[in-house]
C-alpha positions, -999 to +999 in steps of 0.1 A: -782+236+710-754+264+701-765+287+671-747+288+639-741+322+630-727+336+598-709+375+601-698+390+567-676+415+572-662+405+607-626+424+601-644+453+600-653+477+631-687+465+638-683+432+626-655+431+647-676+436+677-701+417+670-679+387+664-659+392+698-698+394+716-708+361+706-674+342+701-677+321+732-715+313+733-724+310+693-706+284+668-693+316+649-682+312+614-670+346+589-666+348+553-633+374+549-610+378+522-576+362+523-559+397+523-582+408+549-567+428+581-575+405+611-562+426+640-596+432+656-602+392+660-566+381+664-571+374+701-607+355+693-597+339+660-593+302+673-627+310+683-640+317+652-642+293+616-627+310+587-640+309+551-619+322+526-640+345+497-647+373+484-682+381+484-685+389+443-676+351+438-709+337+438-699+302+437-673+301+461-697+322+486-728+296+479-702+269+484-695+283+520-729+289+529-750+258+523-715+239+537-719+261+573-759+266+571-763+294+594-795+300+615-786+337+616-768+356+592-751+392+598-742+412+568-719+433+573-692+436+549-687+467+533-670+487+506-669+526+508-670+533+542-634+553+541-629+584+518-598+565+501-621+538+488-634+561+458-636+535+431-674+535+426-669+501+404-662+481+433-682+496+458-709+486+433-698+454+426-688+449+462-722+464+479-748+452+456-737+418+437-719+408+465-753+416+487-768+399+458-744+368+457-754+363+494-791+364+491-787+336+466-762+318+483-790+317+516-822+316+501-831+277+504-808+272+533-838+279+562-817+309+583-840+321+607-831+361+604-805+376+581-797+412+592-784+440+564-763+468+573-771+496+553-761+535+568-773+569+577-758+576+540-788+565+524-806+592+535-784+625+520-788+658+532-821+665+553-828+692+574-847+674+599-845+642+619-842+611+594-868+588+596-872+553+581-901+563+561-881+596+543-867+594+507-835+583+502-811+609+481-778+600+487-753+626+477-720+596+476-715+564+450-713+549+488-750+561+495-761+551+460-750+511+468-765+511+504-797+520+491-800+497+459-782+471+490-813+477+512-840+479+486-827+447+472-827+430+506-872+444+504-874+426+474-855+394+481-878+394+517-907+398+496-904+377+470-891+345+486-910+352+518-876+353+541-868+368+574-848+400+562-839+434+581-820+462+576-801+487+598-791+521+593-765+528+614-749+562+616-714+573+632-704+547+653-676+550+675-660+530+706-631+503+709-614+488+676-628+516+655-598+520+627-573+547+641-580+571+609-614+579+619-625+611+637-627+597+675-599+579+677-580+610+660-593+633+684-585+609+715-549+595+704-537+637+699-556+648+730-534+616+747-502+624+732-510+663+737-509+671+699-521+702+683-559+693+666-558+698+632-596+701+625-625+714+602-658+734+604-670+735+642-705+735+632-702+707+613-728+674+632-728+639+632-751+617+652-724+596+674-740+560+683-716+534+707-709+501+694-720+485+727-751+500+719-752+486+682-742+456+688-772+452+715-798+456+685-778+432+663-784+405+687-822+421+700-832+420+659-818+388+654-846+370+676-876+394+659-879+373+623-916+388+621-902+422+612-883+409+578-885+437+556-883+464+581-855+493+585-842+507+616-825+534+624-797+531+648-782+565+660-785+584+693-813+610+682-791+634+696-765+654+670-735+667+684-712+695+665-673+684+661-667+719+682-686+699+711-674+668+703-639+677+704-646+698+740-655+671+754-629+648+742-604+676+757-624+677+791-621+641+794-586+640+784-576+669+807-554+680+772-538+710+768-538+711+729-548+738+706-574+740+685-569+748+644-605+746+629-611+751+592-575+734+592-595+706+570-614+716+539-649+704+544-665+674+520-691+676+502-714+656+521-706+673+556-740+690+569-751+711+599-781+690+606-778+652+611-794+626+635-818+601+634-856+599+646-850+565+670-885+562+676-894+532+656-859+512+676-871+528+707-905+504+705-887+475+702-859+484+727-870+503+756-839+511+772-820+517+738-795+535+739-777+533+772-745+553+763-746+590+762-721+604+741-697+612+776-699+577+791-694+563+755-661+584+750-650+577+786-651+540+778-638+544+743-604+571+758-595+540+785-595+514+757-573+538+732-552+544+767-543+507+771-543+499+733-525+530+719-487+515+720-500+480+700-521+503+673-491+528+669-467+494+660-490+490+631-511+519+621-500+555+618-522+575+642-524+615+633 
């Protein structure tokens, strides 16, 4: 018997992903927003069944799902994620009633594991590895939503006794990751041998590959007796943006020059941030399998055959 599998937020990079993994083997069906950007899925979207919402219409979202009743559910949508979406309104009405409006919507349908996606945001500033267990001070409006998004998806588990778990996932990168963002930045200029307009070297960031992400999506989605559990889903290792763009060069063979503290800093950037895996790393034993090299190797041949189509529609700096 095929699955049925709900995926908020499938427009998005990791939904994205997700939703092109299981197209051809899971009876797919997303929830998106008729203004939505579909140029991730365009290739795979016969594959998929569209339901137009948006997730702070309660109605029309328990309308959809007790219509598609999904044994799995992946949460993914998201509002926040980019410093241009400031307006701390709707990434509170968008993170937590929409969150919210979904737990309702599923709660007497029978799913068999609904999977959150909250972020390494949660955590604010540490000066250590961040562990599951460590308490949450998020410095952003973003971080403030993911937590009260997480903590609500505890209490929903607990109180109607349902399969719920939540990932923190830090800086993803790879294919269809939205051509504003820091890696594909680094890799289109290196490509196009542009000067790299850039900001503190020491800054870190603990760089996790979507093949690797999407691996514990799917691993999760089969482990129902963890509901109320949080997992961290980074590397463990941190990597400066002084290394990171090194070995974006080396890889690239670029001759570009370097202009760091180009960029003012933001206020959240921090010299110390990466994840403790540990608790991931009992459940997955070979998680991850990308070091940060073979993960930008993969991620510099995709932006290599893609860069012409993105450039048609996005402008890449």
């Amino acid at each position: 018997m095929v699955e049925t599998v709900l995926i908020t937020g499938a427009t998005g990079f990791i939904g994205a992903c997700l939703a092109r993994k299981i197209s051809k083997t899971h009876n797919v069906h997303i929830i998106l927003r008729k203004d939505s950007d579909t140029w991730r899925i365009k290739d795979i979207i016969n594959d998929l069944s569209l339901h137009y919402a948006d997730l702070t219409d309660g109605p029309a979202v328990k309308k959809i799902v007790e219509a598609v009743k999904p044994n799995t559910i992946y949460h993914l949508a998201a509002y926040g994620t980019y410093s241009s979406q400031q307006d701390c309104s709707q990434i509170i009405q968008s993170n937590i009633i929409g969150t919210l409006n979904l737990l309702k919507a599923s709660e007497h349908i029978g799913f068999s594991i609904f999977i959150n996606t909250g972020t390494s945001s949660e955590y604010g500033t540490k000066n250590q590895p961040m562990k599951e267990t460590d308490i949450t001070e998020p410095n952003t409006c973003y971080g403030v939503s993911k937590v009260s998004q997480t903590l609500l998806c505890q209490h929903w588990a607990r109180e109607k006794k349902l399969p719920i778990i939540t990932l923190r996932i830090f800086s993803a990168y790879g294919p269809y990751e939205g051509p504003a963002r820091l890696i594909p930045q680094l890799i289109s200029s290196c490509l196009e041998s542009k000067d790299l307009t850039l900001a503190d070297p020491k800054t870190t960031r603990d760089f996790i590959f979507i093949d690797d992400i999407i691996d514990v999506y799917l691993a999760l989605a089969k482990k129902p007796e963890l509901s109320r559990e949080i997992f961290n889903i980074g590397s463990g290792q941190q990597t400066t943006l002084k290394d990171t763009v090194s070995t974006v060069i080396n890889l690239t063979k670029a001759k570009v020059k370097q202009n760091w503290q180009a960029i003012p800093g933001r206020s959240f950037d921090t010299n110390t941030w990466v994840a403790d895996i540990s608790k991931i790393k009992k459940i997955m034993k070979d998680y991850p399998k990308y070091d940060l090299e073979t993960g930008l190797k993969k991620t510099i041949e995709w932006l290599n055959n893609n860069q012409k189509n993105l450039k048609e529609k996005y402008v890449i700096r």
